[in-house]
NUGUMAR-427840 format. One record per residue (C-alpha): residue in one letter; residue number from 1; z, x, y. Coordinates in steps of 0.1 Angstrom, whole numbers, padded with zeros to 4 digits. Last residue first. Layout:
{aa = a	i = NUM	w = Z	u = X	v = Y}
...
***
This chain:
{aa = x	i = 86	w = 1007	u = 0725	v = 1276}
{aa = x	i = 85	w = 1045	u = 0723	v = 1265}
{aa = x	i = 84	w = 1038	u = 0713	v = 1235}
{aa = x	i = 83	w = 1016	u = 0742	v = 1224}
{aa = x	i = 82	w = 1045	u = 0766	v = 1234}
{aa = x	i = 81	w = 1073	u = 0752	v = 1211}
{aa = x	i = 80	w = 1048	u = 0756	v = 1185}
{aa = x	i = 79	w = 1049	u = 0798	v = 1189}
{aa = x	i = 78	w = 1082	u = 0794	v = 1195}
{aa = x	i = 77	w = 1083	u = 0779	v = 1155}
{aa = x	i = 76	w = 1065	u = 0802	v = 1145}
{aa = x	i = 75	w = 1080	u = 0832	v = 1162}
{aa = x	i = 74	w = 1115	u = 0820	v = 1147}
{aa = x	i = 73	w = 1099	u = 0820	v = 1111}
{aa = x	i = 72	w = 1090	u = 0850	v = 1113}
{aa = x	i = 71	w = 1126	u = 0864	v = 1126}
{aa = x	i = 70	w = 1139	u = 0851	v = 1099}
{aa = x	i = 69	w = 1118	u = 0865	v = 1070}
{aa = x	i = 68	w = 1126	u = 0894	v = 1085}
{aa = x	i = 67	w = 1160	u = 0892	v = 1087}
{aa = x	i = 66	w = 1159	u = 0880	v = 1050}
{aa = x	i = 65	w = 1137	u = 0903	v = 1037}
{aa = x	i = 64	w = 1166	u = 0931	v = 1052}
{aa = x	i = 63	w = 1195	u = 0915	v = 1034}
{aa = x	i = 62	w = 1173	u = 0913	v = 1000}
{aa = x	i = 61	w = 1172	u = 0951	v = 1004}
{aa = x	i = 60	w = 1201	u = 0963	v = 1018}
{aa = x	i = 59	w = 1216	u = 0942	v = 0988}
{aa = x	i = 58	w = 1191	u = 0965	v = 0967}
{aa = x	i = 57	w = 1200	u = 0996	v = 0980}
{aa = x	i = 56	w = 1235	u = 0988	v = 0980}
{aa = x	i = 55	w = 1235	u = 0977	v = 0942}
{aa = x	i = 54	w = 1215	u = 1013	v = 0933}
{aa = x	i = 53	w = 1241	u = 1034	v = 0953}
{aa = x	i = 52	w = 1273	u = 1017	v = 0933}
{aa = x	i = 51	w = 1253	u = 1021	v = 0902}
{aa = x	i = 50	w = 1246	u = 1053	v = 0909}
{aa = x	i = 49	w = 1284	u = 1063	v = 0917}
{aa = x	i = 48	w = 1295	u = 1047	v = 0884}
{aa = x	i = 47	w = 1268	u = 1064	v = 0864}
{aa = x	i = 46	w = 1277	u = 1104	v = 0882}
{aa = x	i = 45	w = 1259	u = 1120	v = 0909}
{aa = x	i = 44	w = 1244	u = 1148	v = 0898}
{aa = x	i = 43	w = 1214	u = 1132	v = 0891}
{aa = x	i = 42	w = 1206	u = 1126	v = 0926}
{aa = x	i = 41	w = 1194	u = 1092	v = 0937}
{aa = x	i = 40	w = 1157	u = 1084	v = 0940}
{aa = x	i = 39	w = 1154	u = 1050	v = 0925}
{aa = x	i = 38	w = 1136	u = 1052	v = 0888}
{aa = x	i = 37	w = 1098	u = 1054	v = 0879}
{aa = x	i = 36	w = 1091	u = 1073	v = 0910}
{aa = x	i = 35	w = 1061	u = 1062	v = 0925}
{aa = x	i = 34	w = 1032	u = 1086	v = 0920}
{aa = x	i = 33	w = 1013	u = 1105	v = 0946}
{aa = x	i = 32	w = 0978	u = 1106	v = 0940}
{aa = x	i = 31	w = 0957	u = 1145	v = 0930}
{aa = x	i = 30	w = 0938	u = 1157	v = 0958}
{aa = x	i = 29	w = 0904	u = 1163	v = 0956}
{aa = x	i = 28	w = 0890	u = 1133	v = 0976}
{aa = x	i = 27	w = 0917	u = 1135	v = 1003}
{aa = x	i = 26	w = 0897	u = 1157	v = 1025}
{aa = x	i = 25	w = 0918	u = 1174	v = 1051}
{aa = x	i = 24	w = 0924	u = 1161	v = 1090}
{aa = x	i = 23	w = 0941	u = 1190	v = 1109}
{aa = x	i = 22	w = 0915	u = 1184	v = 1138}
{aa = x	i = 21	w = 0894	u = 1153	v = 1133}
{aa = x	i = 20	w = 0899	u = 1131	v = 1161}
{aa = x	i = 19	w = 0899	u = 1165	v = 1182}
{aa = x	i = 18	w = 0867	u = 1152	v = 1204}
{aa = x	i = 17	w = 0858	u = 1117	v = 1195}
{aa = x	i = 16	w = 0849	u = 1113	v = 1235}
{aa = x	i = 15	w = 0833	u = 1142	v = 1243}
{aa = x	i = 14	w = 0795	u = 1129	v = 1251}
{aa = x	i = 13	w = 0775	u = 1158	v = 1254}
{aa = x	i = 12	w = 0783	u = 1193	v = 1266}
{aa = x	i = 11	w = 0812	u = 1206	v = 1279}
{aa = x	i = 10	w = 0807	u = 1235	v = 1310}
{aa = x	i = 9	w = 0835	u = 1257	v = 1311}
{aa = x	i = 8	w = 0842	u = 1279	v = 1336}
{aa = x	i = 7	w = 0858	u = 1312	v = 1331}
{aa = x	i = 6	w = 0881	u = 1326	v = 1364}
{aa = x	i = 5	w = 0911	u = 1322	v = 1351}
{aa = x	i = 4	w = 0903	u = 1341	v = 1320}
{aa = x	i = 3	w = 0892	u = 1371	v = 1339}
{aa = x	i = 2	w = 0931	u = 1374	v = 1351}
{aa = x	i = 1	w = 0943	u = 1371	v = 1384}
***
């Protein structure tokens, strides 16, 4: 066997936060992201087609507010289903 085997290690102290930090870097320097100003589809793609892509995103949108909107109410309302059956 190797000598590397055979090394013991011995932590010390309390180890518990150990590696939280590890590939963290310090966001003080570094310059904020910016939204883009317009949706993110290609220029190359021609009006017509953006159009097409923009009215999808936003349908997809509205469609997905909805579900969630949805699916709060329908834990609210289990949620007072449950206090009248105590």
């Amino acid at each position: 066997r190797s000598q590397a085997a055979k090394i013991k290690v011995n932590p010390r102290g309390n180890l518990w936060a150990t590696g939280h930090f590890m590939g963290k870097k310090s966001v003080q320097g570094s310059p904020r992201l910016e939204p883009p100003e317009e949706p993110a589809v290609p220029v190359a793609f021609g009006p017509s087609l953006r159009a097409l892509l923009e009215d999808m995103v936003e349908l997809l949108t509205r469609e997905l507010l909805k579900i969630l909107l949805q699916e709060r109410l329908l834990d609210e309302n289990q949620g007072k289903y449950d206090l009248a059956d105590q």
